[in-house]
N, C-alpha and C positions, 0 to 999 in steps of 0.2 A: 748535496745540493749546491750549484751555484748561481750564486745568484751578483747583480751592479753592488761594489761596494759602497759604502758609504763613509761620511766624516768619521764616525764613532767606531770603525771600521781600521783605522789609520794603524794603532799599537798593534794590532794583528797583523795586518799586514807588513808591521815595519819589522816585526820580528822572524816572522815567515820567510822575509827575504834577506835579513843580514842573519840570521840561524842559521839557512841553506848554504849562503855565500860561504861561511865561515868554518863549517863545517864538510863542504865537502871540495873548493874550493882548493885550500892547502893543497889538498894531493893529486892536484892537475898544473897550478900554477904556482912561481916564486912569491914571495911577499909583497915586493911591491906589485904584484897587479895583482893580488887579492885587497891591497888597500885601494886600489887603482877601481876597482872593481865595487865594491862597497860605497867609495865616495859618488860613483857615478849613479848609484841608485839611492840618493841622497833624500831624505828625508823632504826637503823640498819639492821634489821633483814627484816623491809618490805622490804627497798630498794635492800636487797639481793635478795628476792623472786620476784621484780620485775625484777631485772638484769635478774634471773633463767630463768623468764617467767613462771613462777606459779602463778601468780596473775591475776586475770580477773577482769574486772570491767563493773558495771552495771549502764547505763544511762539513764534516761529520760529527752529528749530534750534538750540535752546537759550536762545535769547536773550529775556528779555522785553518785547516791544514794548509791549503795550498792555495796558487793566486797566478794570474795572470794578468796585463798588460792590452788592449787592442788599439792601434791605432793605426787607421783609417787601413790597409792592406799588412799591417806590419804587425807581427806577435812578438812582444817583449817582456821582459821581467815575468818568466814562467819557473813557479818554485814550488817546491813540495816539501814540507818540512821531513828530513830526515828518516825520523822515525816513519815518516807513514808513506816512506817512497816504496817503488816495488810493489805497490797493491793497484796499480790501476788508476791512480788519483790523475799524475802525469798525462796520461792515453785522455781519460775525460776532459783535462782542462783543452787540451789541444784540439780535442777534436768540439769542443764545446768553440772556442778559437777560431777555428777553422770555417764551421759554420757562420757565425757571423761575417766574416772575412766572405764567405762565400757567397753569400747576401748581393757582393755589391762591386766586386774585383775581381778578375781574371785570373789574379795568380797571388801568390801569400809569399813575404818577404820574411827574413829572419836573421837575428844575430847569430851564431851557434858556439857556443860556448866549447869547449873540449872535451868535459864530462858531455855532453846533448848530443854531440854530433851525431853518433852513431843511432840514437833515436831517431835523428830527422832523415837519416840516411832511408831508417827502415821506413819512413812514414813517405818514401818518395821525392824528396825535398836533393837538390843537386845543388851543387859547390858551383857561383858565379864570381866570388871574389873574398881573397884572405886579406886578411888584415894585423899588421902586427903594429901595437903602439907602445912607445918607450914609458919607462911609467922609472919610480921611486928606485933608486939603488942602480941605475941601469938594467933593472929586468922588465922583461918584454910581456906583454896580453897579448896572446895571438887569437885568434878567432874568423872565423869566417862567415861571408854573409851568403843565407842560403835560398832558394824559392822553391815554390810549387806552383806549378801551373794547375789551375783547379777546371 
């Protein structure tokens, strides 16, 4: 089920996202932009996007596995804890995402992280601009910003 997250909401979410990050994150990027990366989905920043109500969260049987981000044509902080990637959770949250998005925009905007890419590749989503930014140590977050035209 997912469903608007809420305040009480926050631990789950904060750990869904710095679990993910933390976890699968190493093995696509250096360190500093895995701290680069973690800082940027800072505890402040979710609890804003919860207050906004951009934040959805995704449970099974109570438990919250996975979470995404909407705001206003743009899908961010899309996460799935670990253990429970690979079942489909992912495909739900997006296309859960997607619809809303499609509600009210022409076309859906995206970060794409380097483990993602290749998901949004297959979901139709095309490369309009990379980005690489210098972070801790001099190593580099590269990523690219992707769309779909809906």
């Amino acid at each position: 089920m997912i469903r608007a997250a809420k305040e009480t909401d926050f631990d789950s979410i904060r750990n869904i996202t710095k679990t993910t990050i933390w976890s699968v994150y190493p093995k696509y990027y250096p360190s500093g932009a895995v701290q680069f990366f973690s800082k940027h989905h800072s505890d402040d920043r979710i609890k804003a996007d919860i207050n906004a109500g951009k934040i959805f969260l995704l449970e099974v049987d109570g438990i919250g596995v996975g979470t995404v981000t909407v705001a206003d044509n743009e899908i961010n902080r899309l996460f799935v804890l670990p253990d429970f990637q690979r079942k489909g959770y992912g495909r739900e949250l997006m296309d859960f995402a997607e619809e809303i998005i499609r509600k009210k925009h022409e076309y859906i905007i995206l970060d794409a992280s380097l483990p993602a890419k290749q998901i949004y590749l297959k979901r139709g989503y095309v490369t309009t601009k990379y980005n690489m930014i210098e972070t801790e140590n001099g190593d580099y977050l590269c990523y690219d910003v992707m769309e779909k035209h809906l």
